[in-house]
Biopython code that builds the backbone (N, CA, C, O; Angstrom):
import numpy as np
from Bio.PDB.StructureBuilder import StructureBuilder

atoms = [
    (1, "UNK", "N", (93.370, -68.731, -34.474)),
    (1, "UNK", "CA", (92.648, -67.725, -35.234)),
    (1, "UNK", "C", (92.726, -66.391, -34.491)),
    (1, "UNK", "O", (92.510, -66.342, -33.280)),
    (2, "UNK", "N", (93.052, -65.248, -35.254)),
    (2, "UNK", "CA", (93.179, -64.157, -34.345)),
    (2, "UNK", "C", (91.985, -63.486, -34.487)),
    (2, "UNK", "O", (91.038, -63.861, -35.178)),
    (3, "UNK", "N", (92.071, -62.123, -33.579)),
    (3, "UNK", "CA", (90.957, -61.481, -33.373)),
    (3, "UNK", "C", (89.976, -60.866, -34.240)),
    (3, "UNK", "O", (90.699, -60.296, -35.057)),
    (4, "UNK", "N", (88.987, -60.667, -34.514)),
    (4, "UNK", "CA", (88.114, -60.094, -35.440)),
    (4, "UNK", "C", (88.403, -58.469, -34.858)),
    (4, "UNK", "O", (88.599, -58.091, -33.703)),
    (5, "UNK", "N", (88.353, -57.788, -35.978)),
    (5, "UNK", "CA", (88.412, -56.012, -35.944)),
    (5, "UNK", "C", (87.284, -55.754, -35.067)),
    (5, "UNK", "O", (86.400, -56.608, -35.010)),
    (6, "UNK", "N", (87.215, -54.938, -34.535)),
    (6, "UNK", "CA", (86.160, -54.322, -33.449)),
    (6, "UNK", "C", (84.946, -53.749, -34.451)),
    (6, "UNK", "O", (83.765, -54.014, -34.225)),
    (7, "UNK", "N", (85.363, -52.960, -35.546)),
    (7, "UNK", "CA", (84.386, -52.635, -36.697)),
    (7, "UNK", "C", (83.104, -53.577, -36.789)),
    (7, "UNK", "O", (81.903, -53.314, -36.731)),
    (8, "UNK", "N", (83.941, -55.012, -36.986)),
    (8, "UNK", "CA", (82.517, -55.980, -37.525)),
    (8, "UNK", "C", (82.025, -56.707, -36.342)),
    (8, "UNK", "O", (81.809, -57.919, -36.370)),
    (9, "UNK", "N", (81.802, -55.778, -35.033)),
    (9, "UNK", "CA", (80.948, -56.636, -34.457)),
    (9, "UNK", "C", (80.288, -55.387, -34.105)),
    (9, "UNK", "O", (80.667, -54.235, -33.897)),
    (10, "UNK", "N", (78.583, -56.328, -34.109)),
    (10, "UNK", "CA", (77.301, -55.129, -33.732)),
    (10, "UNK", "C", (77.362, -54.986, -32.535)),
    (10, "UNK", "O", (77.453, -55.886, -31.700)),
    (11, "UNK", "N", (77.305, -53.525, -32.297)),
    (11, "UNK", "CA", (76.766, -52.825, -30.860)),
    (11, "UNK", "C", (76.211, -51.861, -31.157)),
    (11, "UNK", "O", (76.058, -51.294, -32.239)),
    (12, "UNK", "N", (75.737, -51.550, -29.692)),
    (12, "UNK", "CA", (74.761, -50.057, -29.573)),
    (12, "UNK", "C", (74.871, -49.471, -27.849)),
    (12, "UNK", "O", (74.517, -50.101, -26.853)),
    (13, "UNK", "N", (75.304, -48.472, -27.884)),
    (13, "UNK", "CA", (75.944, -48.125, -26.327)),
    (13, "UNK", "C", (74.931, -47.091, -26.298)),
    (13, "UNK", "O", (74.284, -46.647, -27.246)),
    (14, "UNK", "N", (74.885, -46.753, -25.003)),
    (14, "UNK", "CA", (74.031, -45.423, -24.521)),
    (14, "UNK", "C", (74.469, -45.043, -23.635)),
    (14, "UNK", "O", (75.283, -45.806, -23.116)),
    (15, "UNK", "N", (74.198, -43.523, -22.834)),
    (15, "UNK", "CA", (74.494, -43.582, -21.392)),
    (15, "UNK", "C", (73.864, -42.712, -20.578)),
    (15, "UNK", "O", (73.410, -41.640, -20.977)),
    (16, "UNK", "N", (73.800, -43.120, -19.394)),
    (16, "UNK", "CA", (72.306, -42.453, -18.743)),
    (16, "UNK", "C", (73.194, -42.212, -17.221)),
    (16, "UNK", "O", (73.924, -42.860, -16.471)),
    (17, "UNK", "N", (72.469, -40.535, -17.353)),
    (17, "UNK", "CA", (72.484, -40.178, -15.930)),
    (17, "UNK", "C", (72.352, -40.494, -14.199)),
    (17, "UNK", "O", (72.767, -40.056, -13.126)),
    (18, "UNK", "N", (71.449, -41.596, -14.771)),
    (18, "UNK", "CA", (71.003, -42.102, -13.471)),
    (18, "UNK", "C", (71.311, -43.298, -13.669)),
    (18, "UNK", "O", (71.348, -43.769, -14.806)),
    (19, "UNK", "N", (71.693, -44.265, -12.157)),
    (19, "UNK", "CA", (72.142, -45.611, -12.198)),
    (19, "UNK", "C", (70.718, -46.831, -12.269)),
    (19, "UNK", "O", (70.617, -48.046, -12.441)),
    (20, "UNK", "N", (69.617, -45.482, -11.983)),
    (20, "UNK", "CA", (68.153, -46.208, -11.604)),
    (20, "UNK", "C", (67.539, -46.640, -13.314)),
    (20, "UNK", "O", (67.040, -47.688, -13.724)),
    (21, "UNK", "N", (67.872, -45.192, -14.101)),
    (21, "UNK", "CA", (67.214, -44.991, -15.614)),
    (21, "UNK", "C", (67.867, -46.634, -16.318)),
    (21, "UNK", "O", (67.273, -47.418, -17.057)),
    (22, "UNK", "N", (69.832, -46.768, -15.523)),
    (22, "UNK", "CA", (70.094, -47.892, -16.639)),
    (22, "UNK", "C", (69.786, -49.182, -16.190)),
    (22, "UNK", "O", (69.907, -50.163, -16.924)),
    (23, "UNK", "N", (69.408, -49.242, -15.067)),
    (23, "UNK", "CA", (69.329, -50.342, -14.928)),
    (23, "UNK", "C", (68.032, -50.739, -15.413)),
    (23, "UNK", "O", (68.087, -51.729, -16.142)),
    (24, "UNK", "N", (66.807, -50.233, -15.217)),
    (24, "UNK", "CA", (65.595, -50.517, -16.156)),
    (24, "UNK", "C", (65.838, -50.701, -17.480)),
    (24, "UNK", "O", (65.322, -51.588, -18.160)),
    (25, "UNK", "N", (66.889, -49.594, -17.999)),
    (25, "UNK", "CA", (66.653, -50.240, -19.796)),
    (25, "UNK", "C", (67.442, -51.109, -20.068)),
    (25, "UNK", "O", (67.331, -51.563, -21.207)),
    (26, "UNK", "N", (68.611, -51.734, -19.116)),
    (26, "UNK", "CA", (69.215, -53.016, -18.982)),
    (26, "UNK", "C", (68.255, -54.252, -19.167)),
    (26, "UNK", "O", (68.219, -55.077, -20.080)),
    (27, "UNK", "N", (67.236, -54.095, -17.654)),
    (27, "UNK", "CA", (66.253, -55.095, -17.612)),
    (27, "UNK", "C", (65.666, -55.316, -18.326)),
    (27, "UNK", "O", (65.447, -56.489, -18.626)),
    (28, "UNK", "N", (64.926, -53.933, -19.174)),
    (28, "UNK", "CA", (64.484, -54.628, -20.506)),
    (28, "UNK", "C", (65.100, -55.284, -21.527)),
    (28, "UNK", "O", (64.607, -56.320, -21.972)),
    (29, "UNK", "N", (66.236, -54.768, -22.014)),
    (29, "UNK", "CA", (66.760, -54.590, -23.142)),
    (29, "UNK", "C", (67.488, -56.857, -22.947)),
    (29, "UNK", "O", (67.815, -57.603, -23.869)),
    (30, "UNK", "N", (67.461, -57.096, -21.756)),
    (30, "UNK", "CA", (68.100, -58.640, -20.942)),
    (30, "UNK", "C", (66.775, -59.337, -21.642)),
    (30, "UNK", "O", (66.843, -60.239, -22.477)),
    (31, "UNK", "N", (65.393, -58.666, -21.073)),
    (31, "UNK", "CA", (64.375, -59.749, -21.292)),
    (31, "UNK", "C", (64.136, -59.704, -22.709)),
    (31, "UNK", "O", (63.498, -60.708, -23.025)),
    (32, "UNK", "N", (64.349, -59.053, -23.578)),
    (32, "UNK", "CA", (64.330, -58.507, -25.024)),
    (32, "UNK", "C", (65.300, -59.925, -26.211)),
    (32, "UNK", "O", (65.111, -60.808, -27.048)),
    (33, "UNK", "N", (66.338, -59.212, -25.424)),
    (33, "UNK", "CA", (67.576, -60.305, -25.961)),
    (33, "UNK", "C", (67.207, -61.637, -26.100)),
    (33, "UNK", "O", (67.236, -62.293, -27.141)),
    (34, "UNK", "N", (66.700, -62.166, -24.496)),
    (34, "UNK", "CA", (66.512, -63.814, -24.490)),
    (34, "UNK", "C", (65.524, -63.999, -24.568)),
    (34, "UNK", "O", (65.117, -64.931, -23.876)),
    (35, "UNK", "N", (64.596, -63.323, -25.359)),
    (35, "UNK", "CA", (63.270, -63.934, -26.334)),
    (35, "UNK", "C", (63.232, -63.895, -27.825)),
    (35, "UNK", "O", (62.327, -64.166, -28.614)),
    (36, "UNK", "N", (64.661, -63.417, -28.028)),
    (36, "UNK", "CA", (64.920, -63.583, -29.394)),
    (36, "UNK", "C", (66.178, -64.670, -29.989)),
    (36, "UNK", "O", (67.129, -64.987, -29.275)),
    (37, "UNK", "N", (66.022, -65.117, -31.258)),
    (37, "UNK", "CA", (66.988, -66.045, -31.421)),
    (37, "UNK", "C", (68.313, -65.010, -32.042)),
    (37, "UNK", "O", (68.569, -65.276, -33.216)),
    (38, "UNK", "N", (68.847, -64.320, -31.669)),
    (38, "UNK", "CA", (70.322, -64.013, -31.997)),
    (38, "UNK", "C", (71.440, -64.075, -30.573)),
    (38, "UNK", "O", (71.291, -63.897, -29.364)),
    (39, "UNK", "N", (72.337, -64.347, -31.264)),
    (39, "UNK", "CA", (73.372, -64.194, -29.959)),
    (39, "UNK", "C", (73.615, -62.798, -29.685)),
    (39, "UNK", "O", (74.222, -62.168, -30.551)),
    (40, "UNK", "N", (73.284, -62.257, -28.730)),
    (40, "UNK", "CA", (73.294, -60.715, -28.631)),
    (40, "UNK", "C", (74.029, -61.041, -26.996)),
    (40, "UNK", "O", (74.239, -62.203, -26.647)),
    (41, "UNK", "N", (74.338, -59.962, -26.176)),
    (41, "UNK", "CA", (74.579, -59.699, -24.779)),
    (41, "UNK", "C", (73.945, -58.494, -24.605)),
    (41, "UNK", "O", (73.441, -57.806, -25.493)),
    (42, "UNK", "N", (73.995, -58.231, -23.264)),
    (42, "UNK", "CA", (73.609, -56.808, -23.371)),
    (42, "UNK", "C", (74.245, -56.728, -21.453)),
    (42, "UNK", "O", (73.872, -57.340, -20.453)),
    (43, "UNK", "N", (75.244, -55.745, -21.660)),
    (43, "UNK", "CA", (75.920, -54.980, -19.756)),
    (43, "UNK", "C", (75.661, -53.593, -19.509)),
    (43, "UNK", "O", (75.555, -52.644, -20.286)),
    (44, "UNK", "N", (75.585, -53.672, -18.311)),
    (44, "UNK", "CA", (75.499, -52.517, -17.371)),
    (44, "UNK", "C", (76.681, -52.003, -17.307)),
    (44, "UNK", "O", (77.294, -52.489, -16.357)),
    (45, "UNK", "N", (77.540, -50.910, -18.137)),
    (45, "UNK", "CA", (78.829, -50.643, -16.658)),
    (45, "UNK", "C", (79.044, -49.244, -16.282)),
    (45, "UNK", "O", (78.065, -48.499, -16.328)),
    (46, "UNK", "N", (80.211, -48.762, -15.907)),
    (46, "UNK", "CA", (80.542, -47.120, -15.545)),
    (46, "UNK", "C", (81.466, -46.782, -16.941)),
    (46, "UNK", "O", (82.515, -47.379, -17.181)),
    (47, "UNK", "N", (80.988, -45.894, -17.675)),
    (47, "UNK", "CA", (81.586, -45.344, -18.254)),
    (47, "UNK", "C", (83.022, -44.938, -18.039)),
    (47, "UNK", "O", (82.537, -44.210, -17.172)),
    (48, "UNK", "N", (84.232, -44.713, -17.986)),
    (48, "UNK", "CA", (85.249, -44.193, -16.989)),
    (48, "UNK", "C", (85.799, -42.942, -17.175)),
    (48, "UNK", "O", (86.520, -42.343, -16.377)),
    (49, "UNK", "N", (85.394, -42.540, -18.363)),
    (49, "UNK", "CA", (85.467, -40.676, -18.525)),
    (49, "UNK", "C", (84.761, -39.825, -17.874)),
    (49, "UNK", "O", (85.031, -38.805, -17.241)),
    (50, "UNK", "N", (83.632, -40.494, -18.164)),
    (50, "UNK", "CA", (82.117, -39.208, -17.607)),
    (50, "UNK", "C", (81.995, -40.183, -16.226)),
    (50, "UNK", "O", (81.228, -39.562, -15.491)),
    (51, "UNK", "N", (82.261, -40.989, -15.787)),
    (51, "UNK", "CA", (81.269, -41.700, -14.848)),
    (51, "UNK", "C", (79.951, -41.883, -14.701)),
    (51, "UNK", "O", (79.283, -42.077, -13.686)),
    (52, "UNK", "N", (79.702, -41.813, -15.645)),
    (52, "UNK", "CA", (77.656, -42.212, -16.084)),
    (52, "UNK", "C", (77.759, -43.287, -16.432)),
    (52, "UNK", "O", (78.801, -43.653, -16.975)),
    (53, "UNK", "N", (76.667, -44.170, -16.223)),
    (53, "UNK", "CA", (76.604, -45.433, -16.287)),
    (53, "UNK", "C", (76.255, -45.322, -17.888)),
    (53, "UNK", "O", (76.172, -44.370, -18.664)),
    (54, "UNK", "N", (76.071, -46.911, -18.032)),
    (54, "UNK", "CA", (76.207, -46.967, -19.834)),
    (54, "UNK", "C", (75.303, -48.379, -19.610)),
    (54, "UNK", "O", (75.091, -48.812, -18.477)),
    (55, "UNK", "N", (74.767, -49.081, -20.902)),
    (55, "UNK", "CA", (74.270, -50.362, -21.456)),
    (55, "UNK", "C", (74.762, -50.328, -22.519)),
    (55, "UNK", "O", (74.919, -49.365, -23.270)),
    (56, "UNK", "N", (75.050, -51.449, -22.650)),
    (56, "UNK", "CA", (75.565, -52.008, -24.075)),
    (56, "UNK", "C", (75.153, -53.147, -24.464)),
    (56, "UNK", "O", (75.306, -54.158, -23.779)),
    (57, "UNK", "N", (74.399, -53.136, -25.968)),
    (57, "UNK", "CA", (74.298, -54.269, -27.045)),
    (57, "UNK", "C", (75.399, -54.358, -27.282)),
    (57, "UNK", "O", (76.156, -53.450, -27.624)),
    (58, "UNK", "N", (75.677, -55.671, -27.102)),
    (58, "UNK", "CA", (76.863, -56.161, -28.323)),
    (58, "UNK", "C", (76.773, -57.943, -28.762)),
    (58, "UNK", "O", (76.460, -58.866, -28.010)),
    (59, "UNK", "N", (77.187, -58.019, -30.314)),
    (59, "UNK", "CA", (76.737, -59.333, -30.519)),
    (59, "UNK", "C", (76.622, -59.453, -31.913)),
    (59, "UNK", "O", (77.099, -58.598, -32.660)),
    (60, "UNK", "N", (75.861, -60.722, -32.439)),
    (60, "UNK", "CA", (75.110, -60.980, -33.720)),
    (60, "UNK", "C", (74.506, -60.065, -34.085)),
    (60, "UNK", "O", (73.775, -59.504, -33.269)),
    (61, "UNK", "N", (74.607, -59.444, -35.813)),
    (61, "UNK", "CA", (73.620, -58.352, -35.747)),
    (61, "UNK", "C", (72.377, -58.842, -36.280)),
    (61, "UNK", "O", (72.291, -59.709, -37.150)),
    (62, "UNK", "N", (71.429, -58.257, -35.731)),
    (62, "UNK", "CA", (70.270, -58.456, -35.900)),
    (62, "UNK", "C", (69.337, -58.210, -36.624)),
    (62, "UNK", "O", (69.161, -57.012, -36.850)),
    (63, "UNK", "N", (68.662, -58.910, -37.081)),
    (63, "UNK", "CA", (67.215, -57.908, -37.953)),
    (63, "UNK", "C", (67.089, -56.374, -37.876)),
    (63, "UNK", "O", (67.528, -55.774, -36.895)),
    (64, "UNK", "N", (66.424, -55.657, -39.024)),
    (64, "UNK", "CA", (66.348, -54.296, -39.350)),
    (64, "UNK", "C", (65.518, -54.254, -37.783)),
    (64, "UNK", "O", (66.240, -54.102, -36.797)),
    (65, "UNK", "N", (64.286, -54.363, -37.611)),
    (65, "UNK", "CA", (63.063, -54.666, -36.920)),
    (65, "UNK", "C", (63.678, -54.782, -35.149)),
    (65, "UNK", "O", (63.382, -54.001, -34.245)),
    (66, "UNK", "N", (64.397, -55.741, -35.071)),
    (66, "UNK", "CA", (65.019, -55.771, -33.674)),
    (66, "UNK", "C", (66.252, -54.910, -33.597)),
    (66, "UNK", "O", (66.761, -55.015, -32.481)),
    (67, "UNK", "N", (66.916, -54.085, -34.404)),
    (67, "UNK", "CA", (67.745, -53.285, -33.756)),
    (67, "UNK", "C", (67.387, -52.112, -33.729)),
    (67, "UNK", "O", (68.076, -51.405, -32.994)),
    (68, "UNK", "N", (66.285, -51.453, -34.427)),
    (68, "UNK", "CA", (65.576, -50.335, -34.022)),
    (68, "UNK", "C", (64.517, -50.571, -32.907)),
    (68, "UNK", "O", (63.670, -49.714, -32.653)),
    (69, "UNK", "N", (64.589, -51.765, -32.247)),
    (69, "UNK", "CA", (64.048, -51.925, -30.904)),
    (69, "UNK", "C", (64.917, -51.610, -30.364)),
    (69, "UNK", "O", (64.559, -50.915, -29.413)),
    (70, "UNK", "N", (66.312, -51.758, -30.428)),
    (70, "UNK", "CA", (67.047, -52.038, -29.096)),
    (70, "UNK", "C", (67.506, -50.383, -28.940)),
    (70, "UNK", "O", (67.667, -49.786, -27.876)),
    (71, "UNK", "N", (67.646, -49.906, -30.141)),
    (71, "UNK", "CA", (68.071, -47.919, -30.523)),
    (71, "UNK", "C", (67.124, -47.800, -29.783)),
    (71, "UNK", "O", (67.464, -46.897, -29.019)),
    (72, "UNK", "N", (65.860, -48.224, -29.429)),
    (72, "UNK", "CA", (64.600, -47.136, -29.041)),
    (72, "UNK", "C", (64.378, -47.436, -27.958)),
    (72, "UNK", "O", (63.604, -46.638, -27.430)),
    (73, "UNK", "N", (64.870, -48.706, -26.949)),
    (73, "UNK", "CA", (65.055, -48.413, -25.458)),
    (73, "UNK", "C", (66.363, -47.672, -25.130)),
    (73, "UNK", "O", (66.347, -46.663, -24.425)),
    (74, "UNK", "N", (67.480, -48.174, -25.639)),
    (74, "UNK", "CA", (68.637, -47.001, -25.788)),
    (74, "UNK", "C", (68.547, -45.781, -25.246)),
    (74, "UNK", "O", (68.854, -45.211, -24.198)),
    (75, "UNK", "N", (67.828, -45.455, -26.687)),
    (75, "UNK", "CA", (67.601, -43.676, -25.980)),
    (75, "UNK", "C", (66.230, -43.060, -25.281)),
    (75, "UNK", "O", (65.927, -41.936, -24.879)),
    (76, "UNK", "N", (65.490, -44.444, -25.334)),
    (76, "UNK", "CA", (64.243, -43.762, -24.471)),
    (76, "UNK", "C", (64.727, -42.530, -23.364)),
    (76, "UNK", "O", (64.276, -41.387, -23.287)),
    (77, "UNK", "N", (65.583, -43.042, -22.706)),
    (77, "UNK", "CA", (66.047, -41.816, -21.786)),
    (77, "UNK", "C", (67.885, -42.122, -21.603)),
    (77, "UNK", "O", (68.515, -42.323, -20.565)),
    (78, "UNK", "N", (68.205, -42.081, -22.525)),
    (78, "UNK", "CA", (69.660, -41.966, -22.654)),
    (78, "UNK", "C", (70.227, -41.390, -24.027)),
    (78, "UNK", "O", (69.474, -41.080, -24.950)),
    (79, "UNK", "N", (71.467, -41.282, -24.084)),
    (79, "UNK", "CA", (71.957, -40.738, -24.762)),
    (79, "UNK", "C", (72.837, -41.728, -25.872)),
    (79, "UNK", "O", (73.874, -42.024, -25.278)),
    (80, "UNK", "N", (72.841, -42.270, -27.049)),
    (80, "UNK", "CA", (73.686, -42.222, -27.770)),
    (80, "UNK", "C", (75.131, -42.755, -27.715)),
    (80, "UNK", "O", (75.801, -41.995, -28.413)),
    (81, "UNK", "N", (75.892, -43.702, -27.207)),
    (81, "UNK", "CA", (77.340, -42.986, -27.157)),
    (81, "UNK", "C", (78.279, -44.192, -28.117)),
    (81, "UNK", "O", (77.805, -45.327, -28.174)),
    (82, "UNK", "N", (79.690, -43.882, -28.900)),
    (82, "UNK", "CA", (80.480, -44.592, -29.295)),
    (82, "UNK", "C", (81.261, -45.348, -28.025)),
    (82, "UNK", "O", (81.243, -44.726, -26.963)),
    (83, "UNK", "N", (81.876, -46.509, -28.044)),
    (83, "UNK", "CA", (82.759, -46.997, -26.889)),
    (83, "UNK", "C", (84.059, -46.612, -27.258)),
    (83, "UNK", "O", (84.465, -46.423, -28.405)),
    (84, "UNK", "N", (84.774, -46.495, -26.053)),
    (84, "UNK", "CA", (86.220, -46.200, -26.066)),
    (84, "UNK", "C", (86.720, -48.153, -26.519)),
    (84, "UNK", "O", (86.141, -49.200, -26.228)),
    (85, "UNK", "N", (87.631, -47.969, -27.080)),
    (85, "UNK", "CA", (87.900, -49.207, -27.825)),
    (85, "UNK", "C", (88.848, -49.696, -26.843)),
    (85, "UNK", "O", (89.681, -50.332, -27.490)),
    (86, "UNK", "N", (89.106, -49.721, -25.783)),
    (86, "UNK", "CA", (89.205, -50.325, -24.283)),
    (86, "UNK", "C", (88.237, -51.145, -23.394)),
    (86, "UNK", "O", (88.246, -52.268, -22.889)),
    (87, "UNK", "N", (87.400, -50.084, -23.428)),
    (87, "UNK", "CA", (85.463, -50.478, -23.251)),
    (87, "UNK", "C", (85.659, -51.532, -24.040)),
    (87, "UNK", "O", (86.134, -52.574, -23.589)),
    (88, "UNK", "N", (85.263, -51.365, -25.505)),
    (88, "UNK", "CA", (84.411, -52.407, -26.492)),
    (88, "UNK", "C", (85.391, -53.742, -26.564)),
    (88, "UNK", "O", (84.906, -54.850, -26.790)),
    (89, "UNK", "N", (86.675, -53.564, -26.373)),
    (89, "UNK", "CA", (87.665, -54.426, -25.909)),
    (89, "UNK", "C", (87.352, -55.471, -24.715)),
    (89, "UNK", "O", (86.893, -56.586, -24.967)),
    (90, "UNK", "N", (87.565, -55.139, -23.706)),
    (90, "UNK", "CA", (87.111, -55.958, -22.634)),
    (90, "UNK", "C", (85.508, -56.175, -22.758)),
    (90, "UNK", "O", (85.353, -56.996, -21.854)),
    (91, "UNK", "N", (84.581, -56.020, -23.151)),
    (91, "UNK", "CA", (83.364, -56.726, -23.287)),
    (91, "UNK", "C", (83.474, -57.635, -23.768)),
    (91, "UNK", "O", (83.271, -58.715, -23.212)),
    (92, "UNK", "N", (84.026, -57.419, -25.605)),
    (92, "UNK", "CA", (84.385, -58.369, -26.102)),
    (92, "UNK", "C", (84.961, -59.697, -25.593)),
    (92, "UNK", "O", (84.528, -60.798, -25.932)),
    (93, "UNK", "N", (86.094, -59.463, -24.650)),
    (93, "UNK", "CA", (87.137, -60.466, -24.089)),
    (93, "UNK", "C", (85.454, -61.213, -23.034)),
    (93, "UNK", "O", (85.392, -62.361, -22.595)),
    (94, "UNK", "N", (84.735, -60.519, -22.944)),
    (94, "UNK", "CA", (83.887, -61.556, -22.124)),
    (94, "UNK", "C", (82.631, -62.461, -23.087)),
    (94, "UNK", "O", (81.925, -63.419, -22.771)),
    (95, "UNK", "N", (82.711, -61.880, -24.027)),
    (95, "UNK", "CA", (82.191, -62.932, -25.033)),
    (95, "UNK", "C", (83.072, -63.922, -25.493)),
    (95, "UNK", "O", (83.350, -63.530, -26.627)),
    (96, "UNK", "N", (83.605, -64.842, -25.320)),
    (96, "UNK", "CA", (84.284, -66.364, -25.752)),
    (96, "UNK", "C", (84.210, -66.401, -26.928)),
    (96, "UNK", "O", (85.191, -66.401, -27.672)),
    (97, "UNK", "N", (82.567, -66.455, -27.435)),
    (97, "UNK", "CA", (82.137, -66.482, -28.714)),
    (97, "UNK", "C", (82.798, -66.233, -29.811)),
    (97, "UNK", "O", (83.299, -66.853, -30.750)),
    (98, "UNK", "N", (82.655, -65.070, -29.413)),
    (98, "UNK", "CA", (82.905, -63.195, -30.253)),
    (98, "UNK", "C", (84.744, -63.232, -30.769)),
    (98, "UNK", "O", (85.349, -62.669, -31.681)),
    (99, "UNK", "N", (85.020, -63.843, -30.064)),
    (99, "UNK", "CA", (86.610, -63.778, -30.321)),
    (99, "UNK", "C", (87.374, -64.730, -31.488)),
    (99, "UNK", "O", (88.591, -64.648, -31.651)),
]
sb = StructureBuilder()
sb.init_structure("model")
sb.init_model(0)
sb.init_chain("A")
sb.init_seg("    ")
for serial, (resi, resn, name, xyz) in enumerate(atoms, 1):
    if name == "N":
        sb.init_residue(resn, " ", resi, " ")
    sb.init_atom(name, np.array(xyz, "f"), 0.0, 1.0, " ", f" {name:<3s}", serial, name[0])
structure = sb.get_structure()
């Protein structure tokens, strides 16, 4: 079976100035995930354009209700961002699932 289009799988990227800001909305966004029943992930990494760190949802999409949770730690203090489809590529390749 080959790969699913990058289009139909849910994410939500952000990216934050500080390595301190992402790793808190990581931690949350980790304890968030595994108290809910969807297959979601959620990583820490370096952006490789800007070098600002980033979090990323990616996964099952979720309820209206839980993904405007996950938008609203997102940008509590970050920014917004699309993935370079390299990025959203290799995440993917670490979901087994997903593929």
């Amino acid at each position: 079976m080959g790969k699913r289009r990058q289009e139909e799988f849910y994410y939500h990227a952000a990216i934050y100035l500080d390595e301190d800001l992402a790793g808190k909305v990581f931690q949350t966004l980790n304890t968030l995930i595994n108290s809910v029943d969807y297959n979601l992930s959620v990583y820490r990494c370096l952006e490789p354009e800007s070098h600002a760190y980033c979090v990323v949802v990616i996964g099952e999409r979720p309820n209206e209700t839980l993904d405007k949770e996950i938008i609203g730690h997102l940008i509590s203090t970050g920014e917004m961002i699309e993935l370079a489809p390299g990025v959203l590529q290799h995440l993917l390749g670490r979901r087994p699932d997903m593929n």
